[in-house]
C-alpha positions as CSV (number, residue, x, y, z in Angstrom):
1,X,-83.7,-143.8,-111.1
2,X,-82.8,-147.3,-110.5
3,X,-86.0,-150.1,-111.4
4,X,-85.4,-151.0,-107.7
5,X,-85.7,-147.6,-106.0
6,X,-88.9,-146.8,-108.6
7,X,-90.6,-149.8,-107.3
8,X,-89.8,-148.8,-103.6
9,X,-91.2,-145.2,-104.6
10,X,-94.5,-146.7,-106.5
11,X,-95.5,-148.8,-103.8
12,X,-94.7,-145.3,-101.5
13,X,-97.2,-143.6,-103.5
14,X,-99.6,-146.7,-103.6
15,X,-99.6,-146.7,-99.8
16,X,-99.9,-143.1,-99.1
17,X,-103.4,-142.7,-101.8
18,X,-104.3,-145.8,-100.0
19,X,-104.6,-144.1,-96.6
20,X,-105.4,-140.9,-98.1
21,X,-108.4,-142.0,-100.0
22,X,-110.3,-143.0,-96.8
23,X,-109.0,-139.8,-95.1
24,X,-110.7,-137.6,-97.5
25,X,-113.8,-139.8,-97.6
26,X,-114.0,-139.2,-93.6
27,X,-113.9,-136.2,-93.7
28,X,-116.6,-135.7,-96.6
29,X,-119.7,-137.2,-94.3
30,X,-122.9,-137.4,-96.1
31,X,-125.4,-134.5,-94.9
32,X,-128.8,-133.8,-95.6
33,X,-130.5,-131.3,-94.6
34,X,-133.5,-129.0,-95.4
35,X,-134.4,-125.5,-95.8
36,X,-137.7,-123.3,-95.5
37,X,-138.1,-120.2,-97.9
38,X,-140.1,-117.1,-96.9
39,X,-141.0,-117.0,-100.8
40,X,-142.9,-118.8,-102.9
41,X,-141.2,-120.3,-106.5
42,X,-143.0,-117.8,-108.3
43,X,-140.6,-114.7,-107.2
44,X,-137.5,-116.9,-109.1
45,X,-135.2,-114.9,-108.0
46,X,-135.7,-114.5,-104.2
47,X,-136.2,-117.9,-103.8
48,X,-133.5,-118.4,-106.6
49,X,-131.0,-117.2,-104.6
50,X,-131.8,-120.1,-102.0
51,X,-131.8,-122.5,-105.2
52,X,-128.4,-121.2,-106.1
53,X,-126.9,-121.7,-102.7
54,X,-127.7,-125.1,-102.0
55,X,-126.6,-125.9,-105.3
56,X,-122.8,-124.6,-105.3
57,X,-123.2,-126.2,-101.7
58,X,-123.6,-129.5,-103.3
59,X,-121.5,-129.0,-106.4
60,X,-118.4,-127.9,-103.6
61,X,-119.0,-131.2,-101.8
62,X,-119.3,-133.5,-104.3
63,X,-122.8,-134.2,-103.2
64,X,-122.0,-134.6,-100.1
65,X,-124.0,-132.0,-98.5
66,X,-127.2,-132.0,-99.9
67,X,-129.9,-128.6,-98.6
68,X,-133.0,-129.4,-100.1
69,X,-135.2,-126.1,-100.5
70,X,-138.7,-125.5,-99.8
71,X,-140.9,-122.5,-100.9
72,X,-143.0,-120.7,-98.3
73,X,-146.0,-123.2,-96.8
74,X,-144.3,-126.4,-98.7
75,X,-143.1,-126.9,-94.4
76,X,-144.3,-123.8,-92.8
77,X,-145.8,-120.7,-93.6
78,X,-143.2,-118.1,-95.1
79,X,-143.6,-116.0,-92.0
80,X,-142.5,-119.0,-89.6
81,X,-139.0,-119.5,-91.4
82,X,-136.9,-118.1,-88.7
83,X,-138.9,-119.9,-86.3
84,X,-138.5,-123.3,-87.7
85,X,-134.7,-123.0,-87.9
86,X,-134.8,-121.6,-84.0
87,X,-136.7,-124.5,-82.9
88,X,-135.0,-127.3,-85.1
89,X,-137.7,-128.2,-87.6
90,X,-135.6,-127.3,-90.2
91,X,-132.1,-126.4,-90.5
92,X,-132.1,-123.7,-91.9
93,X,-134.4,-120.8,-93.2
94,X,-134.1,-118.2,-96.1
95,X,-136.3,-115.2,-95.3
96,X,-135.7,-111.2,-94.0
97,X,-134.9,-110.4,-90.3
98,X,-137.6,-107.5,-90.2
99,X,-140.6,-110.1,-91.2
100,X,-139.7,-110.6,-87.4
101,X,-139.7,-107.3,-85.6
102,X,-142.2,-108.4,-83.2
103,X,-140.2,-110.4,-81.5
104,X,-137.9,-107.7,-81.2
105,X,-137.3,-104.6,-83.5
106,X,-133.5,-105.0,-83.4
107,X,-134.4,-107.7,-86.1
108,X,-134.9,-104.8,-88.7
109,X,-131.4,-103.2,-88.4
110,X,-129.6,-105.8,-89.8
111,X,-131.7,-106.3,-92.9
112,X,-133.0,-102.7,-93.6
113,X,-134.7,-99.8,-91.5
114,X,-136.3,-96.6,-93.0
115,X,-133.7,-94.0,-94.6
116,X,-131.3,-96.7,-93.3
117,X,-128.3,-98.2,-96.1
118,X,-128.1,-99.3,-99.6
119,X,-127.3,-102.6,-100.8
120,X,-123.7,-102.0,-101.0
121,X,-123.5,-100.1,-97.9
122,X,-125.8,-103.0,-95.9
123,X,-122.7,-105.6,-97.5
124,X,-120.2,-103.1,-96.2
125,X,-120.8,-103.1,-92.7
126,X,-122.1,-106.8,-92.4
127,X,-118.8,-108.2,-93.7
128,X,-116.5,-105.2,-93.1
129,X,-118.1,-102.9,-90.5
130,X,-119.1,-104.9,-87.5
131,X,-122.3,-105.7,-88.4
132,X,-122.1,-109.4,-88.7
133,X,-120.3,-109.7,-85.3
134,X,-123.2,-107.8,-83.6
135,X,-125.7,-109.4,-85.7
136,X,-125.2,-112.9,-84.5
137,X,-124.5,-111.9,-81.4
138,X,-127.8,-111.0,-81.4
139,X,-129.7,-113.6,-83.4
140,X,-127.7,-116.3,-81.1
141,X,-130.2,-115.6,-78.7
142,X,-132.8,-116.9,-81.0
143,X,-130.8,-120.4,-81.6
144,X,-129.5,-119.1,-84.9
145,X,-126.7,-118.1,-86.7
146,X,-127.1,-115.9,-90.1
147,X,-125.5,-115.6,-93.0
148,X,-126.3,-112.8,-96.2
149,X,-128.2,-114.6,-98.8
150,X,-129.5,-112.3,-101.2
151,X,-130.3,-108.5,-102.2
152,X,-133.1,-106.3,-103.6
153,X,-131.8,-103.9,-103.7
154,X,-133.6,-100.1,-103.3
155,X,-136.6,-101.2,-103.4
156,X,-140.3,-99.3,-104.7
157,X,-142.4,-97.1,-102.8
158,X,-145.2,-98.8,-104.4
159,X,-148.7,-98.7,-105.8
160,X,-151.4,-96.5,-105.1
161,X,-154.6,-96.2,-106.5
162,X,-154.6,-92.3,-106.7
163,X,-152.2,-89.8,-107.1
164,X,-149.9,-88.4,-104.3
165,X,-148.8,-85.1,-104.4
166,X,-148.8,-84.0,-100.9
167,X,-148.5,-85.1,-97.0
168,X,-151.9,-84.4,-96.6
169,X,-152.7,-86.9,-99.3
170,X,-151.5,-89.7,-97.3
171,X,-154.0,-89.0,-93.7
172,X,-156.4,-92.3,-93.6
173,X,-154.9,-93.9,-96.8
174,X,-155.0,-97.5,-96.5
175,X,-151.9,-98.9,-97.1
176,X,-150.3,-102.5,-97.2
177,X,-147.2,-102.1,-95.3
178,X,-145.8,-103.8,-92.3
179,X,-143.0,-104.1,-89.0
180,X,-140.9,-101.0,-88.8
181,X,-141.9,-99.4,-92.4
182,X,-145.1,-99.5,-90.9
183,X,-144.4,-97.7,-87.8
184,X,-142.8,-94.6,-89.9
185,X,-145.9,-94.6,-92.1
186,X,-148.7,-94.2,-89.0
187,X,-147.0,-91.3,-87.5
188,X,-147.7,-89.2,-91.0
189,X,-151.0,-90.4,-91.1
190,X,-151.2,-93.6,-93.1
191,X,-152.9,-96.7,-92.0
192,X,-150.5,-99.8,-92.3
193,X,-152.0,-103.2,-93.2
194,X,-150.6,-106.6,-92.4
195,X,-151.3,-108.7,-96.2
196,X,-149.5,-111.9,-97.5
197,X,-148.0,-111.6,-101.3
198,X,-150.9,-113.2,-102.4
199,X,-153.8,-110.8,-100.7
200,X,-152.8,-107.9,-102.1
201,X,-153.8,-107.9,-105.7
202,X,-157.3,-108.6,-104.4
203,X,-157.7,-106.5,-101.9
204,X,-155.7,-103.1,-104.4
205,X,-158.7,-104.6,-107.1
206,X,-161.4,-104.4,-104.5
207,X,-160.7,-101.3,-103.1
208,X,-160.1,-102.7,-99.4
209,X,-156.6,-101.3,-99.8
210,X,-155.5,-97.7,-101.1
211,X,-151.8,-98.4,-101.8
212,X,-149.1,-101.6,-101.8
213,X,-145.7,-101.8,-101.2
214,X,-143.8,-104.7,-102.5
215,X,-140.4,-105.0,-104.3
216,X,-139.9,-103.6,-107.4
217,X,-140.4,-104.0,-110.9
218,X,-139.7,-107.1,-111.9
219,X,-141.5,-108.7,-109.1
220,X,-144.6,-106.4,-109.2
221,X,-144.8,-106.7,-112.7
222,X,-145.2,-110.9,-111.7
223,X,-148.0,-110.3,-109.3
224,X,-150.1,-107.6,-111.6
225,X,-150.1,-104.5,-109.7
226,X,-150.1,-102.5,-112.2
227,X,-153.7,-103.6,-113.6
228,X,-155.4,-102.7,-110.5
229,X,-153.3,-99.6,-109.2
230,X,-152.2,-96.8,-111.9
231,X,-149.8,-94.7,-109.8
232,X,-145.9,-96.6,-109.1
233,X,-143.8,-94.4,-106.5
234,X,-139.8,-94.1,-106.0
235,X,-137.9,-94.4,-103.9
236,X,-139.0,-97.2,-101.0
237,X,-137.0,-95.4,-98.7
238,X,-138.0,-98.3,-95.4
239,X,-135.9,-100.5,-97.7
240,X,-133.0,-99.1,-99.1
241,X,-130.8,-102.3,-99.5
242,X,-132.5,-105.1,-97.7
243,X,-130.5,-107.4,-97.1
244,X,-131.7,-111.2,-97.1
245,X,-130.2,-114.2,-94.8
246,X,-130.1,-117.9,-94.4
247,X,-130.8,-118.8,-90.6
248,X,-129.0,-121.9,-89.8
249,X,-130.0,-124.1,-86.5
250,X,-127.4,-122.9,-84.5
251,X,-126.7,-126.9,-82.8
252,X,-126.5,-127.8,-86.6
253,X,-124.2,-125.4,-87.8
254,X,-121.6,-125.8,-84.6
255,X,-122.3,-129.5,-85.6
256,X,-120.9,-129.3,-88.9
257,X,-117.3,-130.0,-90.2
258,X,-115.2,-127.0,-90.5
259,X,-114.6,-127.1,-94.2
260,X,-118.5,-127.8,-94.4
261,X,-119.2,-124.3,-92.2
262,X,-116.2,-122.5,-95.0
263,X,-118.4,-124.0,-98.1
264,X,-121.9,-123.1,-96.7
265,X,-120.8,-119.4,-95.9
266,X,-118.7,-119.2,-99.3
267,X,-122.1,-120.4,-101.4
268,X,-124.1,-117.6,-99.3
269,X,-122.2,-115.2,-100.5
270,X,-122.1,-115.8,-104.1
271,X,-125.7,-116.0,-103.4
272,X,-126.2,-112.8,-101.7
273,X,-124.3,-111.4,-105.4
274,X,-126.2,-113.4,-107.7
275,X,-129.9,-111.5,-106.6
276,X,-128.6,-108.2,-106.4
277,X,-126.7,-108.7,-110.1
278,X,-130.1,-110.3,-111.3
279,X,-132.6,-107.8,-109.9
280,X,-130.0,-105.3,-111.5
281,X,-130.5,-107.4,-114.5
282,X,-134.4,-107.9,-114.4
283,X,-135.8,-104.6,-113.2
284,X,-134.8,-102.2,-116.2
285,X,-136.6,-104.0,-118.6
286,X,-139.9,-104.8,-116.4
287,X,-140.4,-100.9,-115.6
288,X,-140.0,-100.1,-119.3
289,X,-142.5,-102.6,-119.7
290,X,-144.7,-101.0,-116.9
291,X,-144.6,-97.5,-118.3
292,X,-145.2,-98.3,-121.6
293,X,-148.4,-100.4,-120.3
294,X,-149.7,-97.1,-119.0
295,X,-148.3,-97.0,-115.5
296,X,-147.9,-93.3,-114.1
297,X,-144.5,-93.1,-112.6
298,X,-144.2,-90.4,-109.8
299,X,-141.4,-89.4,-107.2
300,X,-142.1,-89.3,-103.8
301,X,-142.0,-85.4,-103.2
302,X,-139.4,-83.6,-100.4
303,X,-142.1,-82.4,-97.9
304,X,-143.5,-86.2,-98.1
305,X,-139.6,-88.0,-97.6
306,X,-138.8,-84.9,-94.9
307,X,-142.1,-85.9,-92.8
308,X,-140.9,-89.5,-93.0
309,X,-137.3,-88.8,-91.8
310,X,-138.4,-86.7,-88.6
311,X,-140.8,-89.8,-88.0
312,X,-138.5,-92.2,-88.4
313,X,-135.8,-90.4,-85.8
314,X,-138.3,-90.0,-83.4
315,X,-139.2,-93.4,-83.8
316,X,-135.7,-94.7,-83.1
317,X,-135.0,-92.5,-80.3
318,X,-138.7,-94.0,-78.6
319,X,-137.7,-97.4,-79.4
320,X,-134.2,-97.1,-77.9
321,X,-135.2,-95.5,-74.3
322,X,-136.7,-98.9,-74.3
323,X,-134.6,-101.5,-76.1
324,X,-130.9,-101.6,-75.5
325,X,-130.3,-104.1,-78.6
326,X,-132.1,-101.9,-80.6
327,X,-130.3,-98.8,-79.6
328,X,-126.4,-100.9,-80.3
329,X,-127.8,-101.6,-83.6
330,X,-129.3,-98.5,-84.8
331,X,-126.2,-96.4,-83.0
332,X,-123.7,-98.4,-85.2
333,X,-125.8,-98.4,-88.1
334,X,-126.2,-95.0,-88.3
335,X,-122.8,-94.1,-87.5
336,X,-121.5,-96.9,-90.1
337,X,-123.8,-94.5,-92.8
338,X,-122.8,-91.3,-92.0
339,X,-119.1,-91.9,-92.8
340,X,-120.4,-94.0,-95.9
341,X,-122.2,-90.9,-96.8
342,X,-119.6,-88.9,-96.6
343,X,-117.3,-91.4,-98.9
344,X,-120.2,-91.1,-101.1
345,X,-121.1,-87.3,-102.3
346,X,-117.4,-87.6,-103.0
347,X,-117.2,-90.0,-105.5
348,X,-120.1,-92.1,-106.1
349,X,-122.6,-89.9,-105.9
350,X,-120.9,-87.2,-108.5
351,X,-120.2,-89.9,-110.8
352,X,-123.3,-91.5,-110.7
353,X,-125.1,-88.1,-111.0
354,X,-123.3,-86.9,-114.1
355,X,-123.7,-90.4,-116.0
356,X,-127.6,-89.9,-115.3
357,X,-127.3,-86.5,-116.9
358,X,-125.5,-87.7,-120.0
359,X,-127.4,-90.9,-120.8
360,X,-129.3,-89.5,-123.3
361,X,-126.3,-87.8,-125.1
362,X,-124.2,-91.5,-125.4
């Protein structure tokens, strides 16, 4: 190249990263915003999962877009999370659709219902089966627009201060259990109670409650169950794979820069991995813990799960004679499950069932 035509191309290239520059910084607006957890700090990874969001959503804009996150009553009470993203008070909240079945029960289905999905299964149909598309067409209504943000997966059936063996065991039991769960459970005979996080220990210790559902391990293990309440129960079969969701303003979100909405959903979903992985991670070692602490681990038995199912299906077909969001929901839900299911003795469920068998022989 001739020094005259490398000048000409220099001052080219000067000129373009001079209009460039100020093209990218457009585009790049500064952004604050905040968001209102359902969960307090202490459960690090539920609220984690917030923390890790806002974080890759920061690190992906250079700083750009800022989401500061607040644990549960730092801005409103935990309950109030959708609410204050509805009604513009925040942004956005982190919380769980069900925590707000009475505004409507249709909020359950796409978090978890009784005998409902897994946590892979739940992930499957939000992203892959429908479910996000009805979803939001649904939680538009509410001013919002939701995106997956985290995973317990299967969850506990909980904590009970005497042994369960049959149905019959459950009539009059005090139990702290809520929304749709709740509903399942008073038709076999149990009496659901309405406690915060922080009311149950208390109230297991003082006998005002019989039994507690919470997470699972790792979590319970946190808030002490297990000193006040000898007898741990499998499977929580109300939450199979609840499923966990940022609730973004929906003004906000249609006011943000495309590229900004691509970052924000992106950081959600590594989000939405990063507490399943860790609760994979976490609850092994916290239920060895437990049993070798003294706790008494016991299986829920058929006759108990069998009553539950027939409750739950009659509960669904009450609620849809009456509630035509709830019955799209729970129609597609199902349906999404029963070909899941199906995918599932066939593979999955095999392998998984022989690697149980052999653990002890590896």
């Amino acid at each position: 190249m001739k020094r005259r035509d490398f000048l000409r191309a220099s001052a080219a290239g000067a000129t373009a990263a001079a209009v460039a520059s100020p093209a990218i910084a457009q585009s790049m607006p500064e952004i604050k915003w905040r968001m209102t957890s359902s969960f307090p700090k202490s459960l690090d990874t539920l609220f984690g999962a917030g923390e890790v969001m806002a974080k890759q959503v920061a690190e992906m804009t250079d700083n750009k877009f800022q989401i500061q996150v607040f644990a549960a009553g730092e801005v409103v009470p935990g309950l109030q999370a959708l609410d204050a993203a509805s009604n513009g008070t925040v942004e956005m909240g982190h919380s769980v659709a069900y925590y707000y079945v009475g505004k409507d029960p249709t909020f359950a289905v796409y978090s978890c219902v009784p005998f409902g999905l897994n946590a892979r299964m739940q992930n499957s149909w939000w992203y892959q089966g429908g479910g996000e598309q009805l979803g939001n067409a649904f939680f538009k209504k509410y001013n919002v627009i939701a995106h997956p943000c985290g995973n317990t997966n299967t969850q506990m059936g909980g904590w009970f201060r005497k042994e369960i063996k049959t149905l019959a065991d459950l009539h009059g039991l005090k139990m702290r259990i809520g929304g749709i769960a709740g509903q399942v459970m008073a038709k076999v005979g149990v009496v659901p109670q309405q406690l915060a996080g922080s009311d149950i220990y208390p109230a297991l210790e003082k006998g005002t409650i019989d039994a507690a559902e919470w997470v699972g391990p790792y979590d319970d293990e946190k808030l002490g169950f297990n000193k006040v309440a000898p007898y741990y129960y499998y499977p929580g079969f109300w939450e199979g794979g609840p499923m966990i969701h940022t609730f973004t303003n929906l003004d906000k979100w249609n006011a943000l820069p495309k590229h900004y909405q691509a970052i924000l959903a992106n950081a959600t979903t590594n989000a939405n991995t990063y507490m399943a992985a860790r609760y994979d991670l976490q609850n092994p070692e916290a239920l060895k813990r437990l049993v070798a602490g003294g706790v008494h681990l016991r299986p829920f038995s058929n006759e108990i799960l069998e009553a539950c199912l027939k409750a739950t299906n009659e509960l669904w077909t009450d609620i849809s004679a009456k509630n035509a969001n709830f019955k799209t929901a729970i129609d597609a839900m199902q349906a999404y499950r029963g070909d899941e299911y199906l995918w599932w003795q066939v593979a999955e469920y095999t392998f998984d069932s022989f690697q149980i068998r052999s653990r002890t022989r590896s």
